[in-house]
C-alpha positions as CSV (number, residue, x, y, z in Angstrom):
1,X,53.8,106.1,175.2
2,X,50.9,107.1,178.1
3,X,49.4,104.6,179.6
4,X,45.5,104.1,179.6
5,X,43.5,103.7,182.5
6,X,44.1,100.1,183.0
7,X,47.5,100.7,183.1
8,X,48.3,99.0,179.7
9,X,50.5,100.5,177.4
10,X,48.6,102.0,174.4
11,X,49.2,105.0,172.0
12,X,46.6,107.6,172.7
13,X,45.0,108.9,170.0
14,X,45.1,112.9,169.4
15,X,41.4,113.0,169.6
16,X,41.9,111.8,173.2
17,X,44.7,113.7,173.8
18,X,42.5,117.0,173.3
19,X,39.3,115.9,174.9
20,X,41.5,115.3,177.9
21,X,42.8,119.4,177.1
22,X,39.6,120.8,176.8
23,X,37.9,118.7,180.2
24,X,40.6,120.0,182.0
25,X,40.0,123.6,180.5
26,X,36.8,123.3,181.3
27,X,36.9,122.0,185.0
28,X,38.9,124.8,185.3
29,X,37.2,127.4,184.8
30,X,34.1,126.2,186.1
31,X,36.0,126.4,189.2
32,X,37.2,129.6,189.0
33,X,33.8,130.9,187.9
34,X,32.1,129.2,191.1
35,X,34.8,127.2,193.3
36,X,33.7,124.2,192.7
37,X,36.1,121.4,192.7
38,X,37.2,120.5,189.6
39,X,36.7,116.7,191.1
40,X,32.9,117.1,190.1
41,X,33.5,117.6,186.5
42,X,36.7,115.6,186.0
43,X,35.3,112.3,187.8
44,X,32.7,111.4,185.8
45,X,34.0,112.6,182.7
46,X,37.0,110.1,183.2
47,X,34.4,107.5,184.5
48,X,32.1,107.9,181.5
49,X,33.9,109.4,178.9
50,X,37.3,107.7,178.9
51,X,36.4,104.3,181.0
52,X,38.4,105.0,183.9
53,X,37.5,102.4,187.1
54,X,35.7,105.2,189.5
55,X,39.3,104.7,191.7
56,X,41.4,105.6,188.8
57,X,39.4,108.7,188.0
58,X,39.2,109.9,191.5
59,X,43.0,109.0,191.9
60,X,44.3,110.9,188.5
61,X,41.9,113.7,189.2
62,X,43.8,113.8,193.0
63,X,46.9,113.7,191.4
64,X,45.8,116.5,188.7
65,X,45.7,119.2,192.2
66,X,49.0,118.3,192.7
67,X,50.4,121.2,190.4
68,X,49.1,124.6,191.8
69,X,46.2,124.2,189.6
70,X,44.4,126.8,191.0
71,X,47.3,129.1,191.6
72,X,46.0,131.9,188.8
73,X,42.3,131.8,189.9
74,X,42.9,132.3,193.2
75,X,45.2,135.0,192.5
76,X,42.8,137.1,191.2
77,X,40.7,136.9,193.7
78,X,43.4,137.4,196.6
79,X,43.9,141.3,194.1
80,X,40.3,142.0,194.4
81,X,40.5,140.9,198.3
82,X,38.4,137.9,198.1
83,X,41.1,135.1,199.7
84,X,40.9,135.2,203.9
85,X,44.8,133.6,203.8
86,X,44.5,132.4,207.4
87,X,41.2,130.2,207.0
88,X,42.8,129.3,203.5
89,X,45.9,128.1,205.4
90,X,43.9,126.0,208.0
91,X,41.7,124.0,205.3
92,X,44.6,123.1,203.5
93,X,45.9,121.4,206.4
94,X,42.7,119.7,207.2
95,X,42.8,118.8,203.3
96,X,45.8,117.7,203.2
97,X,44.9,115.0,206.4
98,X,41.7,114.5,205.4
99,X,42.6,113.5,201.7
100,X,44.6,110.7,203.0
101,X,42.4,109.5,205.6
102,X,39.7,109.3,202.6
103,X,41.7,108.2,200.1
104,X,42.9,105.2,202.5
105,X,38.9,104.4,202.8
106,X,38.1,104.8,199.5
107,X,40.7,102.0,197.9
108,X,38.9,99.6,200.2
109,X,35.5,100.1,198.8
110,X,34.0,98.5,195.9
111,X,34.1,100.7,193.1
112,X,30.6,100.2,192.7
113,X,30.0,101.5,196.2
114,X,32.6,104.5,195.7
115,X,31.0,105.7,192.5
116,X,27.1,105.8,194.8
117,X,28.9,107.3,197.2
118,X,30.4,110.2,194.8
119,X,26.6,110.5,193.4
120,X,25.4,110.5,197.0
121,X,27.4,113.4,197.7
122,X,26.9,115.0,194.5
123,X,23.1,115.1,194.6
124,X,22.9,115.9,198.9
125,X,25.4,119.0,198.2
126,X,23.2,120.0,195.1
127,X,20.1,119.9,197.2
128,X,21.1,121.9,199.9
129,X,22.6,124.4,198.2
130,X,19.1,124.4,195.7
131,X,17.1,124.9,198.8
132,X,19.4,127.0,201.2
């Protein structure tokens, strides 16, 4: 059996099952189209889709990059010579520290707090990029 998002056991239904197919489809190739993270997409669908507590979607969607997710996307744009490996190398690492660091702060906050601070973010990222 999967668990829900509360962490009781529960049978999923199929209709679920797929939903959760076809979000992650999508988030993916969203992100290989434009880079984005597939965080922005799988967050609040998990949030407002499927009920998750705004720490459980961030945390299933953290553990979702865990499998070289975007292994294939970023392969074909390493063939067409569009990956700098160094710089690539260097972010992870800062990723990699600052994921934790964050994700230490983030199970402190109120999830009410955490999901205005993932708006926040959301609409100030949206806005610069709009006017840059």
């Amino acid at each position: 059996m999967l668990r829900s998002a509360d962490g009781k056991d529960r049978g999923i239904k199929m209709l679920s099952l797929l939903l959760y197919i076809i979000i992650g489809l999508f988030a993916g190739m969203v992100s290989g189209l434009i880079g984005i993270g597939g965080g922005i997409i799988v967050v609040p669908c998990l949030v407002y889709i499927f009920g998750f507590s705004q720490h459980a979607a961030q945390g299933t969607t953290l553990a979702m990059l865990i499998p070289p997710i975007g292994l294939l996307a970023a392969r074909a744009y390493y063939k067409q010579g569009y990956v700098n490996i160094p710089v690539a190398g260097l972010i992870c690492l800062g990723f990699v520290l600052g994921g934790f660091i964050g994700a230490k702060f983030a199970i402190g906050f109120p999830e009410v707090i955490l999901r205005k601070v993932f708006g926040i973010c959301l609409l100030i990222i949206a806005g610069y990029m709009i006017i840059k």
